[in-house]
C-alpha positions as CSV (number, residue, x, y, z in Angstrom):
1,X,-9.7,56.7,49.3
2,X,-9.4,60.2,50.6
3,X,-6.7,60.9,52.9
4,X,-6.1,64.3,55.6
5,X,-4.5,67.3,55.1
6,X,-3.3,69.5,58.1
7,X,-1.9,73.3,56.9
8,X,-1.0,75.9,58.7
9,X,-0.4,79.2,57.8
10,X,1.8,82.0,60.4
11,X,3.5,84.2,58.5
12,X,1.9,87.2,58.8
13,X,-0.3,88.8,61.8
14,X,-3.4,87.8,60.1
15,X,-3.2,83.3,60.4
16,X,-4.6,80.2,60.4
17,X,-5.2,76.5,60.6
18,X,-7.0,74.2,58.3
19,X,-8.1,70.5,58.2
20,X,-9.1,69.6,54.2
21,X,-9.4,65.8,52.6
22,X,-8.1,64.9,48.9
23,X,-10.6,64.7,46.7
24,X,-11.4,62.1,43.8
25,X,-9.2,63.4,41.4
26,X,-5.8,64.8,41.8
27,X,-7.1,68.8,41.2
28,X,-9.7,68.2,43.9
29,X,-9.5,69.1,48.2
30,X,-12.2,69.3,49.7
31,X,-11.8,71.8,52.8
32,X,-13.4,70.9,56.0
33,X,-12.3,73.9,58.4
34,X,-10.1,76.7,58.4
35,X,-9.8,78.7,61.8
36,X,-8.1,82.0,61.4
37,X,-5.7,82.9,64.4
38,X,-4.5,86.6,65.5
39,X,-0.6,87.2,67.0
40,X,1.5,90.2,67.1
41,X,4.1,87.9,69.0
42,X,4.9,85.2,66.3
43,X,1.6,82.6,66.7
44,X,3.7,80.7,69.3
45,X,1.4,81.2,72.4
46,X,-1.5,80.5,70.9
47,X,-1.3,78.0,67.6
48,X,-0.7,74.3,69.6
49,X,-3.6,75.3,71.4
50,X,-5.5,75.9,68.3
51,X,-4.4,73.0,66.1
52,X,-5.6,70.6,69.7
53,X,-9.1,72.4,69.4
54,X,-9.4,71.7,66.1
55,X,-8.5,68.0,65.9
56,X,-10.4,68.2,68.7
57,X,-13.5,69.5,66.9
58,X,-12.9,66.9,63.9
59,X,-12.1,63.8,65.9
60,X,-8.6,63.5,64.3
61,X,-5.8,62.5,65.9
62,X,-2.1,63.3,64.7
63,X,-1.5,60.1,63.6
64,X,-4.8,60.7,60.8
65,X,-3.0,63.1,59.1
66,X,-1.4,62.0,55.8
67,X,-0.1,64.6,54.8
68,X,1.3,67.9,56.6
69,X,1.4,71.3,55.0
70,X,2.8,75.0,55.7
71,X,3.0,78.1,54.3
72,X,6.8,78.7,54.2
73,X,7.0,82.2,53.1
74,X,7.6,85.2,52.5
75,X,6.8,86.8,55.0
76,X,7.3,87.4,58.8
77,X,10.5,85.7,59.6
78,X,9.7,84.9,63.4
79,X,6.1,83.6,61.7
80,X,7.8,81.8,58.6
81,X,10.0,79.8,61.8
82,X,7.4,79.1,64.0
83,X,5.0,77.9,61.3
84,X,8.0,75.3,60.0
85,X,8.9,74.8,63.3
86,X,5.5,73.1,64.5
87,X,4.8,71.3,61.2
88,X,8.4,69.7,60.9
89,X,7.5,68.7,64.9
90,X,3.6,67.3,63.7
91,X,5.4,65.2,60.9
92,X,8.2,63.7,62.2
93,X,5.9,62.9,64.9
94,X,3.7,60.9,63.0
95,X,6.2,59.6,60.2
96,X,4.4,61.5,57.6
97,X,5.5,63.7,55.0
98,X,5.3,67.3,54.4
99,X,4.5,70.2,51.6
100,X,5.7,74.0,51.8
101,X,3.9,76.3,49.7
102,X,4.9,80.0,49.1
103,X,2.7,82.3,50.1
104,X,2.8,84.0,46.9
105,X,1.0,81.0,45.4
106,X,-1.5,80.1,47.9
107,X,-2.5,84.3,47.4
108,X,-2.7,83.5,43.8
109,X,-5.0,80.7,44.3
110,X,-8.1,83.6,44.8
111,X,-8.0,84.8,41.3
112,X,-9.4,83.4,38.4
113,X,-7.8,84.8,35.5
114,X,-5.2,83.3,33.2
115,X,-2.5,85.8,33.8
116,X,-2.2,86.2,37.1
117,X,0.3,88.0,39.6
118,X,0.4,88.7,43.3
119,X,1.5,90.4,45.5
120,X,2.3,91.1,49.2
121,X,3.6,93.9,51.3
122,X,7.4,93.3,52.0
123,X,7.8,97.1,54.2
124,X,11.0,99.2,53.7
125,X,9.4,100.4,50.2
126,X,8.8,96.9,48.5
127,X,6.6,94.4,47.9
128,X,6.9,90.3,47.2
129,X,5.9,89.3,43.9
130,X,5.0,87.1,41.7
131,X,4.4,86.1,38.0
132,X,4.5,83.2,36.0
133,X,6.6,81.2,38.5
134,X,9.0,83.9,39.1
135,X,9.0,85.5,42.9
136,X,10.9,88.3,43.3
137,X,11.4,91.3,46.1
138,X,11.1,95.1,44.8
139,X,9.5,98.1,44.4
140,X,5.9,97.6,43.6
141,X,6.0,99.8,40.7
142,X,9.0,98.6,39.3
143,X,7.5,95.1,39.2
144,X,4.2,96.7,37.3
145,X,6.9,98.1,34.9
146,X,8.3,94.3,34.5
147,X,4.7,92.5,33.4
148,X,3.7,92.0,29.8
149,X,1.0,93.3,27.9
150,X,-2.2,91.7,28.6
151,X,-5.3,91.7,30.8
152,X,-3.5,90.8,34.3
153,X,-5.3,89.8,37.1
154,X,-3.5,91.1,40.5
155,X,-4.1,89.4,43.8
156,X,-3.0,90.5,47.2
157,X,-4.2,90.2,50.6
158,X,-3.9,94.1,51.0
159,X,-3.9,96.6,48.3
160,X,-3.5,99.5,50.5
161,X,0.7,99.8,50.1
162,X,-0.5,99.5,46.5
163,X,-2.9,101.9,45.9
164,X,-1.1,104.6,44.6
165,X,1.3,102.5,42.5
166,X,-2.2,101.5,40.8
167,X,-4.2,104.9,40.5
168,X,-4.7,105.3,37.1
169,X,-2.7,102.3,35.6
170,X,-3.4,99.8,33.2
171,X,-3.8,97.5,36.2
172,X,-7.7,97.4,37.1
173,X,-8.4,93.9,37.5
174,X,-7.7,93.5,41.1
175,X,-8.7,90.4,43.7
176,X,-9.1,90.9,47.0
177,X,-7.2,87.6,48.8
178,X,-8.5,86.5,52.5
179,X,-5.8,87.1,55.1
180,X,-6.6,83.2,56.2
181,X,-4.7,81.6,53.5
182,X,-4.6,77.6,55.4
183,X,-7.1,76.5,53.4
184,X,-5.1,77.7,50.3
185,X,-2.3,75.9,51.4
186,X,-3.9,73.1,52.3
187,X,-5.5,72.7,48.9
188,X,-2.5,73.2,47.0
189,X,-0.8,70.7,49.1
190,X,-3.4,68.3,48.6
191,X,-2.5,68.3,45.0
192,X,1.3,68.4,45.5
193,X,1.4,65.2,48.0
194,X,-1.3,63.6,45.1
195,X,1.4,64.3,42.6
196,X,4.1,62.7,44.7
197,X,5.6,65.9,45.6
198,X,5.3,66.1,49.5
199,X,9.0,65.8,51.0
200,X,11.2,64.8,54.3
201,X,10.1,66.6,57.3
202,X,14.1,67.4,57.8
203,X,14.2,68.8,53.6
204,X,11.8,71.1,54.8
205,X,12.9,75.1,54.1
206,X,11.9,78.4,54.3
207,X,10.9,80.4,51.8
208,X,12.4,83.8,52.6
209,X,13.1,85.7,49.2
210,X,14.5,88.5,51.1
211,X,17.1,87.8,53.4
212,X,16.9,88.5,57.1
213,X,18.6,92.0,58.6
214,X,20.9,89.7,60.5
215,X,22.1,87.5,57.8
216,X,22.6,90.8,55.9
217,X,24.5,92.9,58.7
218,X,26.8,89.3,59.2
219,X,27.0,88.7,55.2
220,X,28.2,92.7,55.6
221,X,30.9,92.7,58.0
């Protein structure tokens, strides 16, 4: 029996929604729409209209979901809230569980090779990162200085912070990531709720890796 999966994804301008279905085994989603969404404002004047239209276009009420997923970070922090926000709301709604995935991963999710990293624009001079589990928030080069030896596959939704970090490195295998990363999400978290890995709506968190200027300014004075 295949089951629905609702993701969303708000954390940077550049969003989106997604609708997918499990699939036969527990590796498998099969993705039935993903609908990218533009805000400069945070996504919340425009995503509850979006996810109506697209239960809307599928037939599927709340109640169908079984499982609800979100994109939890890095990234934006008025996104990262908004985006847990609305899916905590969707869930406990319905009485159904939930699934955050790390950005981080659901960039990953584009490449192919076996060592893989990615990477996202963080501003101030660093970039998020990750690598063999680990995320982390530094200078991009510094982070290329950290990798081991080996034919590394990098991944990012934009390469341009990266460029000249890259120019003439050992680092050549590069994947271009869509900025619409739902349908990422929602296949990860297809295989996460599979796996019996999908949580309380209320144990839901955000993944920040960096803290926000006001927790540092309070944490500082």
């Amino acid at each position: 029996m295949t089951e629905l999966i609702f993701a969303l994804d708000t954390t940077q301008e550049h969003g989106s929604v997604a609708l997918a279905r499990t699939g036969a085994s527990i590796e498998e989603a099969v993705l039935l729409e993903e609908a990218p969404l533009h805000s400069r404002t945070g996504f919340s004047d425009v995503l509850y209209g979006e996810i109506e239209r697209l239960f809307s276009r599928h037939g599927v009420r709340v109640e169908d979901v079984a499982c609800f997923a979100v994109a939890n970070g890095p990234g934006s922090f008025t996104g990262v809230r908004v985006g847990l926000a609305c899916v905590k709301g969707l869930a406990e709604a319905a009485g159904k569980p939930v699934v955050g995935v790390s950005n981080l991963e659901a960039t990953m999710l584009s490449g192919t090779a076996e060592m893989r990293g990615a990477a996202l624009d963080a501003r101030r001079g660093e970039a998020y990162c990750a690598f063999a589990g680990t995320e982390v928030v530094m200078s991009f080069p510094m982070w290329l200085a950290t990798l081991p030896e080996g034919d590394i596959e990098i991944v990012s939704t934009d390469f341009t912070p990266f460029r000249a970090a890259l120019a003439g490195s050992r680092f050549t295998r590069l994947t271009q990531a869509p900025h619409a990363q739902a349908g990422a999400v929602a296949r990860i978290a297809a295989r996460k709720y599979r796996a019996g890995e999908a949580i309380d709506p209320a144990a839901l968190d955000a993944n920040y890796v960096r803290r926000s200027d006001a927790d540092l300014m309070w944490k500082e004075n």
